[in-house]
C-alpha positions as CSV (number, residue, x, y, z in Angstrom):
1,X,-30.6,-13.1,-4.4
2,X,-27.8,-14.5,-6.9
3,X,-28.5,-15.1,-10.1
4,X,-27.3,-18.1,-11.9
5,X,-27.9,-18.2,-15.6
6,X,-24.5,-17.6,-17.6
7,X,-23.2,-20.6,-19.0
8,X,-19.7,-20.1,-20.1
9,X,-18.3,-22.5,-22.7
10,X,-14.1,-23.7,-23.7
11,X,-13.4,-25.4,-26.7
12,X,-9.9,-26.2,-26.8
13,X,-8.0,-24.8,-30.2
14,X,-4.5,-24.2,-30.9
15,X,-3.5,-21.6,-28.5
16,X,-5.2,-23.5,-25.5
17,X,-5.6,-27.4,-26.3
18,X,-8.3,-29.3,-24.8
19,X,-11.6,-30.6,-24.2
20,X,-15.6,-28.9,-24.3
21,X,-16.5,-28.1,-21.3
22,X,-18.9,-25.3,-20.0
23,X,-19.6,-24.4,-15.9
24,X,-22.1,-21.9,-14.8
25,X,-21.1,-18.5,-12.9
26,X,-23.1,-16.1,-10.7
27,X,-23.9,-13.0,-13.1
28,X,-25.1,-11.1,-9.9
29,X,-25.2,-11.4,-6.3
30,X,-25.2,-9.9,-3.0
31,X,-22.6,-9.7,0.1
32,X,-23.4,-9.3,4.1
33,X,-20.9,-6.4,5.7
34,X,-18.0,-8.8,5.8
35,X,-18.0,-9.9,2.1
36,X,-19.7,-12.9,2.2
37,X,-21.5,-14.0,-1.0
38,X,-25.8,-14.2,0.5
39,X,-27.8,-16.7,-1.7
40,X,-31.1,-14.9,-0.6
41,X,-32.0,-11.7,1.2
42,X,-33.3,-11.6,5.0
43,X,-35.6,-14.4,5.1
44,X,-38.3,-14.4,8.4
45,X,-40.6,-17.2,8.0
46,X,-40.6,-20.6,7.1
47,X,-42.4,-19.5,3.5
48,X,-39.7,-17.0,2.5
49,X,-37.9,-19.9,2.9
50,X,-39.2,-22.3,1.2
51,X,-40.0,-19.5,-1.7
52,X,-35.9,-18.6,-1.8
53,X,-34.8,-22.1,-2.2
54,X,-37.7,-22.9,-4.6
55,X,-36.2,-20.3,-6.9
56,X,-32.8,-21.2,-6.1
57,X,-33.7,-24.4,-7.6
58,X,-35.9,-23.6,-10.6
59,X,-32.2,-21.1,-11.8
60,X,-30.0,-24.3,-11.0
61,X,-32.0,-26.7,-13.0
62,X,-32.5,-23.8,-15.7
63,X,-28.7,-23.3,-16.0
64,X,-28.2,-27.2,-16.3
65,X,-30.6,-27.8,-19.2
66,X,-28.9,-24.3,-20.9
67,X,-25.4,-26.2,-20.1
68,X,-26.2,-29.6,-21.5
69,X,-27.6,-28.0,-24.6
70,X,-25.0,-25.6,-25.5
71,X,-22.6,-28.4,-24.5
72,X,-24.3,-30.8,-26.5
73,X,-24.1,-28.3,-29.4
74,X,-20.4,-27.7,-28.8
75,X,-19.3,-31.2,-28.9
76,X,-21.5,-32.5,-31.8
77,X,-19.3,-29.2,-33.3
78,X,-16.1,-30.0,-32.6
79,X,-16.8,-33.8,-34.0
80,X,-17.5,-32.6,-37.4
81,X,-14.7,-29.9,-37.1
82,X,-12.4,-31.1,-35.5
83,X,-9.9,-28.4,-33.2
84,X,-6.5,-27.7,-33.9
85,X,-3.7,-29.8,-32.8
86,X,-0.6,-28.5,-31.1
């Protein structure tokens, strides 16, 4: 299974201009014998199925609302301070 809960943020500052931004990286996951990234283990019936995507979900939509609010955050930040200009 991968798990997808660090949100990474960028506020631009003098040494690396530009805007807020965050995205959202794996922080663990799993790959098949040829390297390929799995997004689930083995799964052999129609519930571990629906089970793996359910959670696969729930970390996505947890991720978001971490990413909106730290960007939120970030942005309301740099408004009252603003960065550095080159």
């Amino acid at each position: 299974m991968v798990c997808i809960n660090a949100v990474h943020i960028h506020i631009g500052d003098k040494n690396v201009p530009g805007p807020v931004y965050v995205f959202l990286q794996l922080n663990d996951y799993s790959t098949d014998c040829n390297g390929e990234i799995l997004l689930t283990p083995n799964l052999a019936t129609a519930n571990e199925v629906d089970s793996a995507v359910e959670h696969l979900i729930e970390e996505i939509h947890a991720a978001g609302k971490a990413a909106k609010r730290i960007l939120l955050k970030s942005q309301k930040k740099v408004q009252e301070e603003p960065a550095f200009t080159v």
